[in-house]
C-alpha positions in Angstrom: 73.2 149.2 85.5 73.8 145.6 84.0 72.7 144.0 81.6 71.6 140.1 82.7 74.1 139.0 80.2 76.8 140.9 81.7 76.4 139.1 85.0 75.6 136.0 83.6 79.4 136.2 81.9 80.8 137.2 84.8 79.6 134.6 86.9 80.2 132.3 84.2 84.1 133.6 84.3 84.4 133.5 88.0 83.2 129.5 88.4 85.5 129.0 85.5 88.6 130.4 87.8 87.2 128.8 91.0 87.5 124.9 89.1 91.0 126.1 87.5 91.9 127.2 90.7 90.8 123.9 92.8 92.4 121.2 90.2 95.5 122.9 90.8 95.8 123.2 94.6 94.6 119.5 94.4 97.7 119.1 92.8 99.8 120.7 95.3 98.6 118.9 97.6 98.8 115.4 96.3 102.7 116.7 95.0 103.4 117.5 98.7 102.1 114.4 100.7 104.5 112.5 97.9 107.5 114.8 99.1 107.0 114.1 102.6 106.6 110.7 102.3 109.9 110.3 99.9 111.3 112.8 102.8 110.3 110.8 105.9 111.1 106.9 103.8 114.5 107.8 103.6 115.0 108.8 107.3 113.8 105.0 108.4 116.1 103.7 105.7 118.7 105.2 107.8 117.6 104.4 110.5 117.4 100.6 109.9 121.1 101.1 108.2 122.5 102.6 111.3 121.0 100.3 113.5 123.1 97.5 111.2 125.9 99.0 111.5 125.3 100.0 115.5 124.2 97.1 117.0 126.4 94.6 114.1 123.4 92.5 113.2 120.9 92.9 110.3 118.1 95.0 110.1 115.5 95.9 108.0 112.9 98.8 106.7 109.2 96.6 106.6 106.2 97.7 104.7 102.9 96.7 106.3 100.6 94.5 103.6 98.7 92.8 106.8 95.2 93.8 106.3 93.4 95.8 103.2 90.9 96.4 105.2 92.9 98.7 107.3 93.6 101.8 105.6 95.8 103.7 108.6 98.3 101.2 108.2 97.6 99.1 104.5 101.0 100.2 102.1 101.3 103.3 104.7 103.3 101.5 107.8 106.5 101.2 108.1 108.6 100.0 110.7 112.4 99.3 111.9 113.0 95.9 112.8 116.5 93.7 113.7 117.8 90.5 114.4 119.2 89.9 118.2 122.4 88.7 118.9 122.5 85.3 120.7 124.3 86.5 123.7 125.8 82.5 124.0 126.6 81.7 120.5 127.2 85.4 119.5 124.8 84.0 116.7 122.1 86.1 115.2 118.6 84.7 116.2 115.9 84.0 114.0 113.1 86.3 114.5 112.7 89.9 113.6 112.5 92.3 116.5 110.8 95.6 116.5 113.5 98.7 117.0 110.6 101.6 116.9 106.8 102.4 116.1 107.8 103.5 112.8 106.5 105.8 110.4 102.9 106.3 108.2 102.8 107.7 105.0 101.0 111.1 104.3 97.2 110.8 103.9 95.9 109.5 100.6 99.5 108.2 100.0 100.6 104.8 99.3 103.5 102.7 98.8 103.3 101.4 95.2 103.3 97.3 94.8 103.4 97.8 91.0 106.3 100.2 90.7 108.6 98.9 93.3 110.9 96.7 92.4 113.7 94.2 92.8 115.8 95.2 90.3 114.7 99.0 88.9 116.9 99.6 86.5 114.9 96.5 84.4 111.7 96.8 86.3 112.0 93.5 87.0 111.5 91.1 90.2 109.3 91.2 93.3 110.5 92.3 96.6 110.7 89.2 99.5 107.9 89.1 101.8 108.0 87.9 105.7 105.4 87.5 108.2 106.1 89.2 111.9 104.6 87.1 114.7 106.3 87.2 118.2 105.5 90.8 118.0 102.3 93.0 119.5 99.0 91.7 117.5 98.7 95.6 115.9 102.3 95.0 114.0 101.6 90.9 113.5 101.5 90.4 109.6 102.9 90.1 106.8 105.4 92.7 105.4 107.2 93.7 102.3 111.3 93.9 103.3 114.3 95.9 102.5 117.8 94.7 104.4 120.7 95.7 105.6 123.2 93.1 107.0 125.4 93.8 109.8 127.9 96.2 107.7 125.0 98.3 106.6 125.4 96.8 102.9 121.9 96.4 101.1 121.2 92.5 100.2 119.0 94.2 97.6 121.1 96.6 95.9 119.2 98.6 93.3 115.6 98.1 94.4 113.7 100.6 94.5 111.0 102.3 96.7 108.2 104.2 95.1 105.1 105.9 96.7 102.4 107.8 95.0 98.9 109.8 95.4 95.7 107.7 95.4 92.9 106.2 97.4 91.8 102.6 98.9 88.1 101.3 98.5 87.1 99.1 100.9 87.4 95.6 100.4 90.4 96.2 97.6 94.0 95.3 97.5 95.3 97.9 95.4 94.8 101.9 95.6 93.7 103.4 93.1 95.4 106.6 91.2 93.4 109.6 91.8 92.3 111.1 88.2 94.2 114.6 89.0 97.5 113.0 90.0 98.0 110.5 87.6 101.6 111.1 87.6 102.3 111.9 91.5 104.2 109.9 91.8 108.1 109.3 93.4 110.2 107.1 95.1 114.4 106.5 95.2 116.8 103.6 94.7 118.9 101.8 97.4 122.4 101.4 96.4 124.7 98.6 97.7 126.1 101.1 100.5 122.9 102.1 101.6 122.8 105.5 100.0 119.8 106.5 98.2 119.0 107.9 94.7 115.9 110.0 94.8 113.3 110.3 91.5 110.3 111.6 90.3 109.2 109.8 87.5 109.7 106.2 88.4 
């Protein structure tokens, strides 16, 4: 037979695996969801680009900041929007108009506020902001923006779009980093031609 202290190290040794074994397919997972989303950003950035270029107006990638309290689509929404053409004037009109329903991040995934930036290369200067209005109440808001004008040039060449793993108590504006992804983080730049420089360690 065993002895008690036998079993007693073996089970000691088996929940010492099991935890091991969790943190790390935590990991996995929170390294994943960050893929995907990197995956899935770029497609709408080309998307938006293509629409430039397609329909010769400007057009833009939008990041939904319109309610904290609203964790399906707070830092996770992103949608396709563009400028009409004045069919008169062959001006472009004023207001953004909605080109598709856009994408969502991965669960537990969230654009970054702090790492994004203007200029990455310093870490330097906030991204513009605009407020959609003539638009269905659910994408009404205000909205972080990335744009392309009608050539499919970037007006904000070398800003950067970074997501990362973390989680959104209720009533805050800011996610939080979970403890076991500190660093799950990743993102890429947009150059001037629209292409797009994928990191990740932002």
């Amino acid at each position: 037979g065993f002895s008690l202290v036998e079993l007693l190290t073996v089970i000691a040794i088996i929940s010492i695996l099991m935890t091991v074994s969790i943190v790390g397919l935590n990991g996995m997972a929170g390294g994943k969801g960050v893929s995907t989303a990197v995956s899935t950003s770029e497609a709408v950035f080309e998307e938006a680009r293509s629409l430039a270029i397609g329909k010769r107006t400007s057009a833009s990638v939008l990041v939904s900041v319109q309610d904290p309290r609203n964790r399906d689509t707070y830092l996770r929404r992103m949608v396709v929007a563009y400028k009409e053409i004045d069919p008169v004037t062959n001006e472009q009109k004023s207001d953004w108009v909605l080109a598709s329903r856009g994408a969502t991040l991965p669960d537990k995934v969230y654009y970054s506020t702090d790492l994004s930036k203007r200029n990455h290369k310093n870490g330097s200067g906030s991204l513009d902001r605009i407020t959609l209005s003539n638009v269905k109440r659910e994408y009404s808001g205000e909205y972080y923006i990335y744009e392309f004008n009608s050539e499919g040039i970037c007006t904000t060449p070398g800003a950067s779009f970074v997501v990362g793993t973390g989680t959104l108590p209720i009533g805050e504006k800011h996610p939080r980093t979970i403890a076991s992804a500190k660093r799950d983080f990743g993102g890429f730049v947009i150059w001037r031609n629209g292409a797009t420089s994928i990191f990740r360690d932002p």
